[in-house]
N, C-alpha and C positions, 0 to 999 in steps of 0.2 A: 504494500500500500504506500504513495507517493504521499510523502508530506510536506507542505511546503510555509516556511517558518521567516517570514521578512524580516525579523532583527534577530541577530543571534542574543543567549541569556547570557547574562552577568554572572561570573565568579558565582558558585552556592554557597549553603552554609558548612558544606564541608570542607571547602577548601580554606575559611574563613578561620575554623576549630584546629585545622591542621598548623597555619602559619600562627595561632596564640598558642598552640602546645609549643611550636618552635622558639619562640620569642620568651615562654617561659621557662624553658632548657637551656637558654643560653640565657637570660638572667641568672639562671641559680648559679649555673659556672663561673658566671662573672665573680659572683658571690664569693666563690670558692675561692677562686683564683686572689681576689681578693685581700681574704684571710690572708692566705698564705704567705701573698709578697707583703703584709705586713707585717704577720709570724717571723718571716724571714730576714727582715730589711737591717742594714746595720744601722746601728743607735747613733752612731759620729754621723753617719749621712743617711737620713730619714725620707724618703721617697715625700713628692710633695703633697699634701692632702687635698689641695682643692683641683688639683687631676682628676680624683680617685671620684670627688664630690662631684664635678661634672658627667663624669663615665656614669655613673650613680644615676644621677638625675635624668640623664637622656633615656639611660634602660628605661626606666620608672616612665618616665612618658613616653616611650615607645609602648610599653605594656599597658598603661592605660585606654593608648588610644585604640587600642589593638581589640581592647574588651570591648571598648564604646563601637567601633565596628558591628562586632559580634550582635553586640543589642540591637543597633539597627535593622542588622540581619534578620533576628528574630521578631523584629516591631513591625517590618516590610512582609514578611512572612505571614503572619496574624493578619494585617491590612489586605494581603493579598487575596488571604480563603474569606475574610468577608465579603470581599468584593464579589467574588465567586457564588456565593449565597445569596449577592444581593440578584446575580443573574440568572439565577436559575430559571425566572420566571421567561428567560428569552429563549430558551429550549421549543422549539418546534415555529416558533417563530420566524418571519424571515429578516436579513440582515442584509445592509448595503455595504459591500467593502470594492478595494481595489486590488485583488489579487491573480493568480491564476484559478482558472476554474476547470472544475472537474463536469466531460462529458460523461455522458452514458445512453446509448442510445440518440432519437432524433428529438429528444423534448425541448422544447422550445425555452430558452434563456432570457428573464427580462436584464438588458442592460441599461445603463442611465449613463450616455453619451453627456459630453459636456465641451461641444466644438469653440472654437476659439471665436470670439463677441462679430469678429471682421472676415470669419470663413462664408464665403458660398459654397461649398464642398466637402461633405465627409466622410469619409473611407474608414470602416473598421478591418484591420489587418489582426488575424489569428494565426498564432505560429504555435509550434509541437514540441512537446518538452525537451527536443534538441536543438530549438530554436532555431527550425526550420517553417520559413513563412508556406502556409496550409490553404490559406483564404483571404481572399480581399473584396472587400462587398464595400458599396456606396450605401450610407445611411444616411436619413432624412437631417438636415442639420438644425437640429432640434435638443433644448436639451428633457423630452419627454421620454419616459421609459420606452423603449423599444424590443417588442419579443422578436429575437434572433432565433433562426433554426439552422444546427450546426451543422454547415455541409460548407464544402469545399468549393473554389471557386468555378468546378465545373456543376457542382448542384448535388454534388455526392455527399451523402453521410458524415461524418469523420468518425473514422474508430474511438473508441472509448479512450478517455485518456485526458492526462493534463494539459490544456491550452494555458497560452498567455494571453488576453488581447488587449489591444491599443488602439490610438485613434487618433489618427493623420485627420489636420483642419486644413483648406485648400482655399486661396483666395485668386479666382482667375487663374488657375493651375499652378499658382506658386505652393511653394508650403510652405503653412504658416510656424506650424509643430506637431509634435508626437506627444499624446498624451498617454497614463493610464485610463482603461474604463472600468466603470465601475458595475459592477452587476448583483445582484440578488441571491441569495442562497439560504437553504432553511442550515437554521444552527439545530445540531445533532448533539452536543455536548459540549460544557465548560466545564475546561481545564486550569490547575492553578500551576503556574510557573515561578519562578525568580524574579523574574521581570513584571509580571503581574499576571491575569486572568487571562487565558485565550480563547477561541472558541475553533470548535469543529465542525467544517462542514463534508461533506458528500466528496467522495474521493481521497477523503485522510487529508483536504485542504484546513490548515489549519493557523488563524491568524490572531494577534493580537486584539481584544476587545475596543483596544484605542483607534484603533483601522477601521472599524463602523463608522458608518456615517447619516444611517438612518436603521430604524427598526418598523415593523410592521408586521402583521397578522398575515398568515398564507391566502393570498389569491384561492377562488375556487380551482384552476389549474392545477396550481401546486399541491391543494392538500387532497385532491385525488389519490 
């Protein structure tokens, strides 16, 4: 199952616990070490103490900040499964995002084009998770939802599978630019991550909840 993940996650909390065991391994050493050269130093020439005071205090605040990290970690974490809770309610719901989308069959895809203010012309260009361009269709330069039906540019089908699509704005056959478009998809499950809550949809596509840009109730289409 393809999944496809627009920002990678941030360090976890385990790597977090891993580098404050380290930091407090090498405090206690310091520690030791410490003692020792002061056990051992000669009395006529006394190693200087406010060396010893600063080496001290940087540990000490390296150590502290290092826990205050941790906390965060654990405060981000908490903040993050509530969020999760708070969306549960968007389960079977449909969501607006901008990502790749997952076909299946010839079912018709609502997208929400969004052509540039000065285009008379717009092109939706679909390419294949080898990022090979698959389709290129003129759409209405409108920025009203539009059901697409996924076929190629000769009017075929397209196999099951991950697309990207975009959307070339045209003014008198210049181009003006290449956008994302954005389309519709029922959310199938939230997920909590590091980074924060994501959602799942249809084909294991799966994005961040910040990546919505609208919600809504399933069309009669869809919740067939």
């Amino acid at each position: 199952m393809e999944v496809y993940t627009p920002t990678g996650a941030p360090p976890g909390t385990v790597k977090q616990s891993s580098s404050g065991q380290t930091v407090t391994s090498d405090y206690e050493t310091f520690l030791v070490m410490m003692t020792t050269q002061i056990q051992n130093q000669d009395p006529l020439d006394p190693m200087d103490a406010n060396e010893f005071a600063v080496q001290l205090a940087t540990f000490s605040s390296v150590e502290q900040q290092v826990k205050t990290n941790e906390l965060l970690g654990d405060m981000t974490t908490s903040l993050n499964m509530s969020s999760m809770a708070d969306m549960v309610g968007w389960i079977g719901n449909e969501a607006r995002f901008a990502a790749p989308v997952s076909i299946e069959g010839a079912e018709p895809i609502t997208l929400s084009p969004n052509p540039a203010s000065a285009a008379d012309k717009a092109v939706l260009v679909v390419t294949n998770a080898d990022g090979t361009e698959v389709a290129r269709q003129e759409i209405p330069v409108s920025t009203a939802d539009y059901e697409w039906t996924p076929v190629d540019s000769e009017g075929v089908p397209l196999p099951d599978g991950i697309y990207t699509l975009s959307l070339e704005s045209y003014s008198e056959e210049t181009l003006l630019g290449e956008t994302e478009i954005e389309h519709y998809g029922i959310v199938q499950e939230v997920r909590a991550s590091p980074s924060g809550a994501t959602l799942l949809f249809e084909g294991g596509v799966e994005v961040p909840s910040l990546y919505v840009t609208a919600l809504r109730a399933p069309t009669a289409t869809t919740a067939q």
